[in-house]
C-alpha positions as CSV (number, residue, x, y, z in Angstrom):
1,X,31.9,21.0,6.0
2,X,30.4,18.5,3.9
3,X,33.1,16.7,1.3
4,X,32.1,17.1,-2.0
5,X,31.3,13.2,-2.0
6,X,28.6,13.4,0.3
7,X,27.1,16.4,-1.5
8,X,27.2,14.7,-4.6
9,X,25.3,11.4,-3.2
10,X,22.5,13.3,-1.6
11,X,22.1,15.0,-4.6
12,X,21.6,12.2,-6.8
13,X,19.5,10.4,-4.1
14,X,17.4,13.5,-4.2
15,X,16.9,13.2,-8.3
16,X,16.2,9.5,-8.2
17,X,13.7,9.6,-5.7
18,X,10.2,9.1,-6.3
19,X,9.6,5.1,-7.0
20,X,9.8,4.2,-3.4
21,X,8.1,7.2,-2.3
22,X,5.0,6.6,-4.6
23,X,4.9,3.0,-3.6
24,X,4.9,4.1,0.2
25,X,1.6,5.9,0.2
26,X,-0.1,2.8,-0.7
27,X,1.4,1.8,2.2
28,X,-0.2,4.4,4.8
29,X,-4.0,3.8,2.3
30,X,-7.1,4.2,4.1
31,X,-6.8,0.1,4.0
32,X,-3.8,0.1,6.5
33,X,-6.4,2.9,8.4
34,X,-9.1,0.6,9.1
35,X,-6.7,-2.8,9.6
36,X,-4.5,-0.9,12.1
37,X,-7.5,1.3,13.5
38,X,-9.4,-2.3,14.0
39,X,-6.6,-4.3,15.7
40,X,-5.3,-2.0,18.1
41,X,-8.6,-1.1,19.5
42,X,-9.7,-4.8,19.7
43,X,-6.6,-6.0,21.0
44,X,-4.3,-3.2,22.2
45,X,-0.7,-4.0,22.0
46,X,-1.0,-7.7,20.9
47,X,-0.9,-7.2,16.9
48,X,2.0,-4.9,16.7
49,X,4.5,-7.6,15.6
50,X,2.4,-8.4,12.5
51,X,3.1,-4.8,11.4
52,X,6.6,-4.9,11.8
53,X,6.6,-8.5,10.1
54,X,4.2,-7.1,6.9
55,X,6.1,-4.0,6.6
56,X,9.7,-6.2,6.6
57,X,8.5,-8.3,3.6
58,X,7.3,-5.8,1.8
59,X,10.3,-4.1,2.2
60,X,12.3,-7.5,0.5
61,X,9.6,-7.5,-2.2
62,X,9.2,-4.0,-3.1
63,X,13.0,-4.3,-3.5
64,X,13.3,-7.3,-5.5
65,X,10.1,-5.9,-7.9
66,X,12.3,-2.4,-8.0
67,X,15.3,-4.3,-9.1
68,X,13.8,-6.6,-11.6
69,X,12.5,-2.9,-13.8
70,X,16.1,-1.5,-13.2
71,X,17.8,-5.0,-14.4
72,X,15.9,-5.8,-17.2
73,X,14.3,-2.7,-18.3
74,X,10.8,-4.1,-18.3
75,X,8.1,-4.2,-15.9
76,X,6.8,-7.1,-13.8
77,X,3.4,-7.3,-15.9
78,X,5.7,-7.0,-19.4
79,X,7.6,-10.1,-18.2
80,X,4.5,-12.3,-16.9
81,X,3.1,-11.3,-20.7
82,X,6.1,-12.6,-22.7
83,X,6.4,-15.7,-20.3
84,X,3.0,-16.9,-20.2
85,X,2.2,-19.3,-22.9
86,X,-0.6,-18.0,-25.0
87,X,-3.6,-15.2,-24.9
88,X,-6.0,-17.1,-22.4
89,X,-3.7,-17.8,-20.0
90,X,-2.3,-13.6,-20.4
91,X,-5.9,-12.7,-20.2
92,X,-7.2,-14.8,-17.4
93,X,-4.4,-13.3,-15.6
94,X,-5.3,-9.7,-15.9
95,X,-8.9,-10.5,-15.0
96,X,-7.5,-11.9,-11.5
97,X,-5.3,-9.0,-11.6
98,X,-8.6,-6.7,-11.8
99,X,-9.8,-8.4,-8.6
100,X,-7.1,-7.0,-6.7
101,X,-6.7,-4.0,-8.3
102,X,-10.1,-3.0,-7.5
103,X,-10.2,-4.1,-4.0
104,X,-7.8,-1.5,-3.6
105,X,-8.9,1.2,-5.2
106,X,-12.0,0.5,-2.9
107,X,-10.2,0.7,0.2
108,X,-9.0,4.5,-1.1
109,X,-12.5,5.4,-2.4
110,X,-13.7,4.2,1.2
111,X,-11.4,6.7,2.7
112,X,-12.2,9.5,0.7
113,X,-16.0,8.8,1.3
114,X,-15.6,8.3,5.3
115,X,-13.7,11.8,5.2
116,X,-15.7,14.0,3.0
117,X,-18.5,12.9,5.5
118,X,-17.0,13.7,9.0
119,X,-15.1,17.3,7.7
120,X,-18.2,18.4,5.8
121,X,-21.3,16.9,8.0
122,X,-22.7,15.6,4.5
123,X,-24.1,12.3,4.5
124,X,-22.4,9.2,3.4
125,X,-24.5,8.7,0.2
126,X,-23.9,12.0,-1.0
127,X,-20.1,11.7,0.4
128,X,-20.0,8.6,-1.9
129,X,-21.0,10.8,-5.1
130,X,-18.9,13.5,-4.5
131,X,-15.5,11.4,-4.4
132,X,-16.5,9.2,-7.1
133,X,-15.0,12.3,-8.6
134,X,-12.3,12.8,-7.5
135,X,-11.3,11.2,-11.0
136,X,-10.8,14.4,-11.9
137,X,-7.9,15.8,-9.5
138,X,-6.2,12.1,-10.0
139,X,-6.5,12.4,-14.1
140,X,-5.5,16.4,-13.6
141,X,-3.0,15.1,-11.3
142,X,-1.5,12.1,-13.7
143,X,-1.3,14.0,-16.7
144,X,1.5,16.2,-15.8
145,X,5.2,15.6,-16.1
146,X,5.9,12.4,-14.0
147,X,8.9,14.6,-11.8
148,X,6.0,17.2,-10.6
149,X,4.0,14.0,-9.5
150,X,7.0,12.8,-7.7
151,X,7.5,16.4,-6.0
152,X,4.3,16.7,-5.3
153,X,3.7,13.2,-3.3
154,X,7.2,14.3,-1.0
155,X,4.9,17.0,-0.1
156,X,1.8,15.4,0.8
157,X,4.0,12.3,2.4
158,X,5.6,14.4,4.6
159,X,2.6,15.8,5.6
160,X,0.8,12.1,6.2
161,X,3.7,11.5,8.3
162,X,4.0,14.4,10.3
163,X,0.2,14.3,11.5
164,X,0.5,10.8,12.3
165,X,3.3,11.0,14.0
166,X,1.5,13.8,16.4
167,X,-1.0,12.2,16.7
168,X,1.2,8.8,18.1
169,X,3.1,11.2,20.4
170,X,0.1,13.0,21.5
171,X,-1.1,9.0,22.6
172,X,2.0,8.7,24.7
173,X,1.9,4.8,24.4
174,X,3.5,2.5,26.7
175,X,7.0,2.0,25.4
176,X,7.5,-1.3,27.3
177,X,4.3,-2.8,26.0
178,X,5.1,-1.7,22.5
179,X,8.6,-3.0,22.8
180,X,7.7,-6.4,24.2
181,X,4.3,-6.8,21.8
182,X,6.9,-5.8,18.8
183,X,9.0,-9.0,19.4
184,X,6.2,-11.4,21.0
185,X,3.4,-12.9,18.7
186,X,0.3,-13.3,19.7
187,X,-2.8,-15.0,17.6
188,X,-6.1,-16.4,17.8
189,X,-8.8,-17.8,15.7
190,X,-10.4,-14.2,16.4
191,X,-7.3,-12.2,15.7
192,X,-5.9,-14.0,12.8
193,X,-8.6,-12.0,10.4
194,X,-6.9,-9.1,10.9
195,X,-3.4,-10.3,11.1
196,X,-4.3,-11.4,7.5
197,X,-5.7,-7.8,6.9
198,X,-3.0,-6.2,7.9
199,X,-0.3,-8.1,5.7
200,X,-3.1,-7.4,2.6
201,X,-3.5,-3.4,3.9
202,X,0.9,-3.7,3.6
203,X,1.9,-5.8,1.1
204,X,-0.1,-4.9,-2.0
205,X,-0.1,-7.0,-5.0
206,X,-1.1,-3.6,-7.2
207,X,2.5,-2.2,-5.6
208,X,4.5,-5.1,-6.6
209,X,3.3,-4.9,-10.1
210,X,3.9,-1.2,-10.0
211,X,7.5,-0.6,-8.7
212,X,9.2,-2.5,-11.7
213,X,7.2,-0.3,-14.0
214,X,8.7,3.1,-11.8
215,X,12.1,1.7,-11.8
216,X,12.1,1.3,-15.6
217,X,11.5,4.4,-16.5
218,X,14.2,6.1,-14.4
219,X,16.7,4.6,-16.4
220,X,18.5,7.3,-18.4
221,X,20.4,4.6,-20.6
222,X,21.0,1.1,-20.4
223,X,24.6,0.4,-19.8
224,X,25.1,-1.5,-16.6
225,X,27.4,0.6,-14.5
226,X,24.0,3.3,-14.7
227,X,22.1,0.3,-13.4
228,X,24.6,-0.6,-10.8
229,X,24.4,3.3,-9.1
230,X,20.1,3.2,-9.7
231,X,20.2,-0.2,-8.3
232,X,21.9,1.0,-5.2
233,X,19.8,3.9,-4.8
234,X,16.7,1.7,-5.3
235,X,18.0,-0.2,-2.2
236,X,18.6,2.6,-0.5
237,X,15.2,4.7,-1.1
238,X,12.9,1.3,-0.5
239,X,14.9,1.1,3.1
240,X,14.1,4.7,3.9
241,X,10.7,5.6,3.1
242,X,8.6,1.9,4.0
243,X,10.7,2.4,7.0
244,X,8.8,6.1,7.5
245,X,5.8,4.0,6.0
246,X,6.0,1.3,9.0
247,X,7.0,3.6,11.4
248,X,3.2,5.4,10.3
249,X,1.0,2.0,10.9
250,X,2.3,1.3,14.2
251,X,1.8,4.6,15.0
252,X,-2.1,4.6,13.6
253,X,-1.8,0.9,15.9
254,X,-0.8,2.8,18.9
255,X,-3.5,5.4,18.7
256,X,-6.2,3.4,18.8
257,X,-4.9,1.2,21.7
258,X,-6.1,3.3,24.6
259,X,-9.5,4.1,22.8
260,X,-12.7,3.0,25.3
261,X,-15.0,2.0,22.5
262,X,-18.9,1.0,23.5
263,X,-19.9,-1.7,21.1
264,X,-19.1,-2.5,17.9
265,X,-16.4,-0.8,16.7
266,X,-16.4,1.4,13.7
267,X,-15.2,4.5,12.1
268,X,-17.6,6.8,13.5
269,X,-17.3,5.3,17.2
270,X,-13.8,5.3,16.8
271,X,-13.5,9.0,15.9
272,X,-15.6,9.9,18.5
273,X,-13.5,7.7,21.0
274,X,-10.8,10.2,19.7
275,X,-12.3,13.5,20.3
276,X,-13.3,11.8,23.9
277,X,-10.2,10.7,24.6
278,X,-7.7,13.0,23.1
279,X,-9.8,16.3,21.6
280,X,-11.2,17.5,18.9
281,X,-7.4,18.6,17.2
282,X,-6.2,15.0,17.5
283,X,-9.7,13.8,15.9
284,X,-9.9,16.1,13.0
285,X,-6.2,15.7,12.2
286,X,-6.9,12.1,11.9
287,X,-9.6,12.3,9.8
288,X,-7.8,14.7,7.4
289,X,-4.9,12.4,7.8
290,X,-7.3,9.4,6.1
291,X,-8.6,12.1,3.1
292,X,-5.1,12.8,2.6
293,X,-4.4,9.2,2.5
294,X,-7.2,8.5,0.3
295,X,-6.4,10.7,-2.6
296,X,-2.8,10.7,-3.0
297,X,-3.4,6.5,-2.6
298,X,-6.1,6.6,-5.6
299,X,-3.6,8.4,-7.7
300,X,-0.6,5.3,-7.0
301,X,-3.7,2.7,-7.6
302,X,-4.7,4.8,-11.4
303,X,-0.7,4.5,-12.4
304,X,-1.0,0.4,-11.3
305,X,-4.4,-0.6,-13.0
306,X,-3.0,1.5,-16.1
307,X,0.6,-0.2,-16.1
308,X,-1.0,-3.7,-15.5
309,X,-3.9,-3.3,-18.2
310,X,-1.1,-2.5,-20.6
311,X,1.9,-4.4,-20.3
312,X,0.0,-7.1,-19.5
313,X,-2.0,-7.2,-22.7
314,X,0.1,-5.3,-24.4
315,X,-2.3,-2.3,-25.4
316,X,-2.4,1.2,-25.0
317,X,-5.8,3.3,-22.8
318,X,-7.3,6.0,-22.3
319,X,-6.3,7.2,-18.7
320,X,-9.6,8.7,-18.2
321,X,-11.5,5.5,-19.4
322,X,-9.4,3.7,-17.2
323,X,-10.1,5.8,-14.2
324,X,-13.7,6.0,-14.9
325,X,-14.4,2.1,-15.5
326,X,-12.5,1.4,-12.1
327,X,-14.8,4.1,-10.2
328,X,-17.4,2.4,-11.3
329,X,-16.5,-0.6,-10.6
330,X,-16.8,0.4,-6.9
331,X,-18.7,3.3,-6.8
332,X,-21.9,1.2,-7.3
333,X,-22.0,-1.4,-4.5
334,X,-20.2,0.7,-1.7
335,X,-23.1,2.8,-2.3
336,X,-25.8,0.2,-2.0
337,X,-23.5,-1.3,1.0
338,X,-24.0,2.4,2.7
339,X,-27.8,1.7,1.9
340,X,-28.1,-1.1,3.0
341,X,-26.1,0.2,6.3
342,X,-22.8,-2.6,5.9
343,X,-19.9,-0.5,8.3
344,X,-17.5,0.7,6.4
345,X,-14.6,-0.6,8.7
346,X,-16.0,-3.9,8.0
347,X,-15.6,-3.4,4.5
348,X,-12.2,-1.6,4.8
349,X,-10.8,-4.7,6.8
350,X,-12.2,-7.4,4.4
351,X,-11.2,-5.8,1.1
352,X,-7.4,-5.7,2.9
353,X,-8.1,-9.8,3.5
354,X,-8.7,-10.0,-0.4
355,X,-5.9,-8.3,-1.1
356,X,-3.9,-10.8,0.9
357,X,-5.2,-14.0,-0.5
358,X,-4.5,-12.6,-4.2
359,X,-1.1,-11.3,-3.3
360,X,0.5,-14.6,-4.8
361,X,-0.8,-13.7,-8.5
362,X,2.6,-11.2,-8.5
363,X,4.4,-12.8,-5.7
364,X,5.1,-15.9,-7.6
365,X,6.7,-14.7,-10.6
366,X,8.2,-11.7,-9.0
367,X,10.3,-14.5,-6.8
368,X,10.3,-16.6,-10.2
369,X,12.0,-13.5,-12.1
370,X,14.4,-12.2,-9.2
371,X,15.7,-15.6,-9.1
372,X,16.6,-16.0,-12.9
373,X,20.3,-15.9,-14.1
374,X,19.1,-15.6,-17.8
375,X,16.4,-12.3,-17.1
376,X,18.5,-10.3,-14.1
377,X,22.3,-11.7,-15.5
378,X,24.4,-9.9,-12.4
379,X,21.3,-8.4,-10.5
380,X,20.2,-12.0,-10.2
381,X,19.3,-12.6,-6.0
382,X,22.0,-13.6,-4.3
383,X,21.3,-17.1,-1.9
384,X,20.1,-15.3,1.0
385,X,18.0,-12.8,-0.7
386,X,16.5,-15.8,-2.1
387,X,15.9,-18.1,0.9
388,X,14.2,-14.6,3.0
389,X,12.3,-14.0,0.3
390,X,10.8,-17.9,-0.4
391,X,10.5,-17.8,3.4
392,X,8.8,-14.5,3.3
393,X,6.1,-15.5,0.7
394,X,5.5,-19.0,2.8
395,X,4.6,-16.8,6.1
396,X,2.0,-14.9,3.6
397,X,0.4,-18.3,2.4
398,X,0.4,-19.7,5.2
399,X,-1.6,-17.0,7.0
400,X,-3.8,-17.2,4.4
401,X,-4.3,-20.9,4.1
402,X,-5.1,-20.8,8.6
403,X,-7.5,-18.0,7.8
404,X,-9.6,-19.9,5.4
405,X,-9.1,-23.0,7.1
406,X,-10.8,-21.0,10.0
407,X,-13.9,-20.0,8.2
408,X,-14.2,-23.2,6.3
């Protein structure tokens, strides 16, 4: 039998989970579709270490933005607005903020659109409308109590997982190739673009804002033995699920890797390379895998851009006007790109880039933050937490920097 000990842990695991979990699905986005869909069909096995690598960091990041919300009882965007010398300088930094906030919420509206169009046979511009509402289920979804949320994303995680997970056994990959490629890196000018995208698709900067924010409010009081047991389930639940969540992009990796695709590659070729390949239960699974992806993802991008709008200026929304102004935002030219007949794996792919070249905006002050004695007193990174997680955030700029040193 289990000792009471045991019992006791997995029960208070159980009612502390949910910060982690939330932050994961951003981690299996329609972004991390097209990035992972993209590289393993253009170059097999090869890219597999950068997932691992992405997936690692933003493991050590996700922790340290966790930690900072349980140690100081603030958010990330709360702290950059009491450090930051005067109004301009706040403001100018929520603008940049917007940037990345809506090139993810594109990615998830991408996802929704691509999805609605396969299952349903409608076309794309029409597919466009429709999900430009799905402000609706998000809002409906938001508004209730925040443990229902939680409950409700284990259910639609573990269903994200499990089809993905099918669908990488269904594959059968090569184990020795995965193993070797998983260890080995392997760039070029071409493939470095979607290295790049794939740290972007995994690291998110609208995550990093979000998790100290998620943190915070699971604090029940603020004496520091509570913080001490939340920290250490903090550690515990960011290890577990973006492990599941890592685990799911190789796997979306590894199922395009055998795909025989004629041409350019994109969504549509690449779902028919599916049905070809593997049948039409392997193809439509994936593609309900991506709506899946793309709603419950829109619903962890609404709780960011409404956290950062208002601890970072310090004022208080409307949820709904805050949904609606960020559909908008996108709505508009993904449309006229669909007109104007852009691919939307294209699009997917380069709005994951973005997201990588602005990651620094929280990066910098989350390693800043982490690292102060004064804010985190004993939660304060050790040396080594330190060291990985400067060295961590140099591999990220660095990518960066070779990418646009490529195109320049």
């Amino acid at each position: 039998m289990l000792s009471e000990n045991v019992i006791k842990k997995t029960k208070n695991f159980y009612y502390y989970l949910g910060p982690a979990l939330l932050v994961s699905i951003a981690y299996m986005d329609p972004g991390n579709f097209g990035a992972d869909l993209a590289s393993g069909s253009l170059f097999k096995y090869d890219l597999i270490w950068s997932v691992w690598m992405a997936s690692i960091i933003a493991m050590l990041l996700q922790y340290l933005s966790g930690k900072i919300g349980i140690a100081t009882s603030k958010s990330l965007p709360e702290l950059i607005r009491e450090n930051l010398s005067n109004r301009m300088l706040v403001f100018s930094y929520w603008l940049a903020s917007e940037v990345a906030l809506a090139a993810t919420d594109l990615a998830e509206y991408l996802g929704t659109v691509i999805a609605l169009n396969i299952i349903l046979g409608i076309p794309l511009l029409i597919a466009s409308i429709i999900a430009g509402f799905d402000v609706i289920i998000i809002l409906a979804a938001t508004t209730r109590k925040f443990r229902k949320l939680e409950q409700l994303f284990m259910i639609l995680v573990s269903a994200l997982v499990l089809a993905l997970m099918y669908e990488a056994f269904t594959v059968g990959p090569n184990f020795k190739e995965t193993i070797i490629h998983s260890f080995v890196p392997s760039i070029s000018n071409y493939s470095i673009l979607f290295v790049v995208g794939i740290i972007g698709a995994t690291v998110m900067p609208h995550t990093l804002f979000l998790h100290s924010w998620l943190t915070k409010i699971k604090l029940n009081e603020h004496s520091l033995e509570e913080k001490r047991r939340l920290r250490n389930l903090h550690l515990t639940e960011t290890i577990i699920t973006l492990g599941v969540a890592a685990f799911v992009n190789v796997a979306i990796l590894l199922v395009a890797v055998p795909l025989n695709i004629q041409g350019d590659i994109s969504i549509y070729s690449a779902v028919d390379a599916l049905k070809t390949t593997y049948g039409g239960i392997v193809s439509n699974i994936f593609v309900l895998a991506v709506f899946l992806s793309g709603l419950t993802s829109s619903i962890v991008g609404t709780l960011a851009g409404q956290v950062v709008m208002e601890d970072l200026l310090g004022i208080k929304i409307n949820a709904w006007l805050r949904r609606i102004i960020t559909r908008f935002i996108n709505v508009f030219p993904t449309t006229i790109a669909i007109l104007i007949g852009i691919d939307i794996l294209n699009i997917l792919v380069y709005s994951q880039v973005i997201l990588s070249i602005l990651l620094p905006l929280p990066m910098i002050p989350l390693l800043y933050y982490s690292s102060n004695k004064k804010i985190m007193g004993e939660f304060v990174n050790k040396r080594i937490t330190s060291m990985l997680a400067y060295f961590s955030s140099a591999i990220i700029i660095a990518f960066n920097v070779y990418l646009i040193s490529t195109l320049v």
